[in-house]
N, C-alpha and C positions, 0 to 999 in steps of 0.2 A: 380362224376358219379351218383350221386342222381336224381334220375328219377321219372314219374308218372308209368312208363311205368309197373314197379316190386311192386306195390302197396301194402303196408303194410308191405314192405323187403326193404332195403336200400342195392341198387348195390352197394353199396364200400363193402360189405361186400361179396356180392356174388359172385364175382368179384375181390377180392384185387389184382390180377395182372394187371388187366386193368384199377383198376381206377386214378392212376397219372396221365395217358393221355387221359382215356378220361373225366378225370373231366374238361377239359379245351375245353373240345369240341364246349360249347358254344361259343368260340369264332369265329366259322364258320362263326355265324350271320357277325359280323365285315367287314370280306372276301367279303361277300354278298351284302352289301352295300355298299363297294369299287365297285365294281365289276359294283353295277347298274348305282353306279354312272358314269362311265364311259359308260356303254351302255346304258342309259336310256338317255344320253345328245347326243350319238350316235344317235340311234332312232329317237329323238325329231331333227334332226337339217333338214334343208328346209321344215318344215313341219307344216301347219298350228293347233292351237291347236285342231280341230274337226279330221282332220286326227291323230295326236298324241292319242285322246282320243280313237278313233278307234280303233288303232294298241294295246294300252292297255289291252280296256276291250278284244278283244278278246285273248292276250295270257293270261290274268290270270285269269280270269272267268270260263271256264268250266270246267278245272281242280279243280279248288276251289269249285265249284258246286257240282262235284261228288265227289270230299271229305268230304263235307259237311253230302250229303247224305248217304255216306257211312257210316262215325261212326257215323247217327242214325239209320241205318242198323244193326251196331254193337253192337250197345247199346240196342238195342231190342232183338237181339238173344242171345248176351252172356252176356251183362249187362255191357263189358266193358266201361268205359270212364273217362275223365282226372277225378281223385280223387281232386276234391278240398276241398273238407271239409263236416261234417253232412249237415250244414247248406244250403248247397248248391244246386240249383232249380235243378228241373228235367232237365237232357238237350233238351229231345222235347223241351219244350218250349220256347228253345233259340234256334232252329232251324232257323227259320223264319228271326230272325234279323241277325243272321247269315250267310246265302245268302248273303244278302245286302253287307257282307265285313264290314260293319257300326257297328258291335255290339258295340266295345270299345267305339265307339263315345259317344253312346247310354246309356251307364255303362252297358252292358252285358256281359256276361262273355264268351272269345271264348271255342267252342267248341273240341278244340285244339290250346295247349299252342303256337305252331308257329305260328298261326295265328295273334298274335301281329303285327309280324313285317312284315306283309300285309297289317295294319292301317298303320304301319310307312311309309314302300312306295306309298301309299296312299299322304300321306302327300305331299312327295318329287313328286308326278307327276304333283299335284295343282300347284307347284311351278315351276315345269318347263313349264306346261303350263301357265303359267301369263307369265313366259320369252317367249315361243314361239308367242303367243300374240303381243310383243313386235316386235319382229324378234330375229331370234338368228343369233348373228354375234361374232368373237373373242372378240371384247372387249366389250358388252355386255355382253358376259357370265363372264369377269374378273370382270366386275363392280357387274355383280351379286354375282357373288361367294364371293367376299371379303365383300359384303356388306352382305350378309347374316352372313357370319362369326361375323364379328361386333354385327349387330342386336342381332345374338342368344346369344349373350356374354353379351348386355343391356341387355334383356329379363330376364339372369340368372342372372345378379344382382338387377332387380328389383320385381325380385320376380313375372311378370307379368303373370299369369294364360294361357289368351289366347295367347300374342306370344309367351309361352313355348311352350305351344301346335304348336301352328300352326308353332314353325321352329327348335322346336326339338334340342336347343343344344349341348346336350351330345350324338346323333347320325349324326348332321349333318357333321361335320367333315371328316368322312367316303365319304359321297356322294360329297361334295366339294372338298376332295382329289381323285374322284374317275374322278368327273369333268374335273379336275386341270389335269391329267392323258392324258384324253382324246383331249386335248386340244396337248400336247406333242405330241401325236400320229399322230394327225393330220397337225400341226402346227412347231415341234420339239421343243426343250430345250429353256424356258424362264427363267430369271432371277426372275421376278415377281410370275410365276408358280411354280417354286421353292420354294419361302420362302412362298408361303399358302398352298403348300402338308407339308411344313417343320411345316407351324402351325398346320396345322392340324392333321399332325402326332404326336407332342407334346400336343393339347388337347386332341387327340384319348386316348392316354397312361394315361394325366391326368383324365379322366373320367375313364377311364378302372379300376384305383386301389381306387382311391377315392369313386368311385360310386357302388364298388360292391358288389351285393347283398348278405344280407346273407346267401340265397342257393348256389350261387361260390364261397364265398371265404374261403381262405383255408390260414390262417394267417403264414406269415413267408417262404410264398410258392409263391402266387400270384401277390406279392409285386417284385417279379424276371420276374415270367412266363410271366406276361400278357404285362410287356412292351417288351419282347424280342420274342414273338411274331405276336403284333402289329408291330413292327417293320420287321419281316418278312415281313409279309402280303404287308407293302406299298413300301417292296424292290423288291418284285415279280410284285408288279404294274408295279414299273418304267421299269424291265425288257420288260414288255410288251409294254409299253410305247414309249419304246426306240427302240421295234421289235429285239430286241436282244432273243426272244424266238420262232421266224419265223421258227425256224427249227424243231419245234414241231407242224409238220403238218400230223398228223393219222387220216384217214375218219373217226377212232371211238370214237374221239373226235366229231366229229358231232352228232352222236346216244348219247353217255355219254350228252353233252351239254342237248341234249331234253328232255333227262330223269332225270335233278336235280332238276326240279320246280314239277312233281307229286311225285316224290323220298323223298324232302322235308315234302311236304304235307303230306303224308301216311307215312312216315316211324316209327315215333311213335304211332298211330292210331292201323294202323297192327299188330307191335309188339308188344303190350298191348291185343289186341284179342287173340294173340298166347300164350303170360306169362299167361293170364287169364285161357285158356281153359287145358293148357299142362304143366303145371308146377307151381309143382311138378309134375316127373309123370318118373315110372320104367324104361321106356328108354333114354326120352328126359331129360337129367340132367344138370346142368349148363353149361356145357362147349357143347354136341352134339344141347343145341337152340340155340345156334346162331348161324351156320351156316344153320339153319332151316328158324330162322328170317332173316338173310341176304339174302337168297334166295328166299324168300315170298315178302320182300319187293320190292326187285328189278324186280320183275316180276309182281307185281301188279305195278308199275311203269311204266313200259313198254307198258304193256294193256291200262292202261290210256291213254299212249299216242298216241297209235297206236287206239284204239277203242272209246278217249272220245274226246281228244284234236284234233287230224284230222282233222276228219268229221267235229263237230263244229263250228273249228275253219271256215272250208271252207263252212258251210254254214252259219255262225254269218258274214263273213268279208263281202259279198258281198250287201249282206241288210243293214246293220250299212254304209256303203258309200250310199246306195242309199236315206236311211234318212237322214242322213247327204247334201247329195246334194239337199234332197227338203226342210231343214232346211235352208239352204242358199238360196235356190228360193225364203226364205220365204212364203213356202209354195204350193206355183204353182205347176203344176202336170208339168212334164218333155215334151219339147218340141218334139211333134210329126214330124220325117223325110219329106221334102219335097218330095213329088214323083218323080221321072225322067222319063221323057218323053220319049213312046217307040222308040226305033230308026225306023226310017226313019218317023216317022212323025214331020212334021211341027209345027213351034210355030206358035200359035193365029196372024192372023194381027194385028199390031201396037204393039205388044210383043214381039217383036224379042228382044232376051237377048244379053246385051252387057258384052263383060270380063271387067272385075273388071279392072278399073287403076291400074299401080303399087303400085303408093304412099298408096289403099285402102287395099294392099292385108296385113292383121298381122300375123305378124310375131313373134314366140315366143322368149320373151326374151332370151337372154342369162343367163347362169348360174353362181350366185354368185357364188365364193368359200366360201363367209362370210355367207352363209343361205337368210334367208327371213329377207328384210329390214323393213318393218311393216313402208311401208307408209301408210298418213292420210288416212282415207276413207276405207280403206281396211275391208273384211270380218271376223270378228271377229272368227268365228269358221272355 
């Protein structure tokens, strides 16, 4: 339970009755990219990569935006922000590249420690858009996902810089088991799908103990915890998987749902502004902030999303398509409506309109079940 959050005080001390569980709390992240990996292959399927890229920036843009701006908000009134060290630049000045989502690319430092694994998904959407590209279809996504599995497994044995980077094997596993998942859902129980959730539940857990850092681990503790609940994590998938948890159907899982991407975002942010300004402090004592923090934050979550992510999003979706479709006009401005002739007047002599043949009228395909086939010629975005 070491945090930025209590800066210059170590939670396991403040805390000794919560920190056994929630020292392991980082392994949310894990949950999280299970999770997109199955919605992010969700999302992406009949859908060409420009549309994919759409649907992207705007759910995770303007929420990150006004987080962004928010703790240098914070940082300028109450001074809070992630303590990374003396040496460490002002954060204004990593404002800017921070927008962009880019910093890590860049070697900047994020302005909050979750935003990591915003580069990470980042990653995993380049790659599903190269497969949407493609067309996504059932066995293109197996060919992908095992072959990914493979690659990131060369990758770490040769030490390769760039395809570490670019396929992430000590996280992809998660998003290829989260794939693997989705595919089930869709498709039901394979044989094949089975033994690459089954590897990738056995690399998950091998990274898990082997790889972890020295702010998780907790020797002679984590060497249990983390693979038993890794292995929850990808038992609860298949439940889902298999809709054998259909019966957990509460409309306020729909509100919860909305509100755990700005909940993420702010939740250390906020409660670092609040430790900073109120604690110590004669009434709020360890144990009365938190439910101060728990309730600041989820209400700053809320507003986000009711006052930042809405609007936004309903004003960013419908412009991002219309560029999008002059991008693929290449460029052409949008074909202006032919008029329609007021009724009871007469066409022009030697204009008389004739109906269309059958054989001219198009008709729109039918609908794969397998997604977009990504024949030749087709529009790349």
């Amino acid at each position: 339970m070491r945090s930025t959050v209590w800066a210059g005080r170590d939670a396991q001390k403040i805390f000794p009755e919560l920190a056994p569980v929630a020292h392991f709390g980082y392994l949310g992240v894990e949950l999280f990219f299970l999770i997109s990996g199955f919605v992010i292959l969700m999302s992406a399927w009949g859908r060409r990569p420009g549309d994919f890229a759409v649907s992207r920036v705007v759910r995770i843009y303007p929420a990150y935006w006004f987080s962004v701006l928010l703790g240098l908000v914070l940082f300028l009134t109450t001074g809070a922000a992630v303590p990374y060290g003396p040496d460490d630049p002002d954060p204004v000045g990593r404002v800017l590249p921070n927008l962009t989502m880019l910093q890590e690319g860049i070697g900047v430092k994020p302005l909050e420690v979750v935003y990591w694994t915003l580069w990470v998904e980042l990653h995993f959407y380049v790659l599903v858009a190269l497969l949407a590209w493609r067309g996504i279809t059932y066995n293109r996504c197996v060919t992908f996902m095992v072959s990914w599995l493979l690659l990131g497994a060369y990758a770490h044995e040769a030490g390769n810089a760039f395809l570490e980077k670019a396929l992430f094997p000590t996280m992809a596993p998660y998003f290829i088991g989260g794939m693997a998942f989705y595919l089930i859902h869709r498709y039901g129980p394979n044989l094949v799908l089975g033994l690459v959730i089954g590897a990738c539940w056995a690399l998950g857990v091998h990274y898990g103990v082997q790889g972890i850092s020295g702010l998780n681990a907790w020797p002679g503790v984590h060497e249990w915890v983390v693979p038993t609940v890794v292995t929850a994590l990808y038992l609860i998938m298949a439940l889902v998987a298999t809709r054998r948890l259909a019966w957990l159907s509460w409309r306020g899982f729909t509100i919860l749902g909305a509100l755990t991407y700005p909940l993420y975002l702010l939740h250390e942010m906020v409660a670092r502004a609040i430790v900073k300004q109120f604690f110590p402090h004669p009434i709020l004592d360890r144990l009365t902030i938190l439910p101060v923090i728990t309730v600041a934050v989820l209400l700053a979550a809320y507003l986000v999303h009711r006052l930042v992510e809405v609007p936004l999003q309903a004003l960013m979706r419908p412009r991002l398509k219309a560029a999008l479709a002059q991008i693929r006009r290449d460029g052409a401005p949008a074909s202006a409506p032919a008029a329609a002739p007021r009724a009871g007047s007469a066409a022009p002599a030697g204009h008389q309109a004739a109906a269309p043949a059958p054989s001219a009228v198009r008709r729109p395909a039918p609908e794969r079940a397998e997604g977009l086939e990504g024949t030749p010629g087709a529009t790349v975005l």
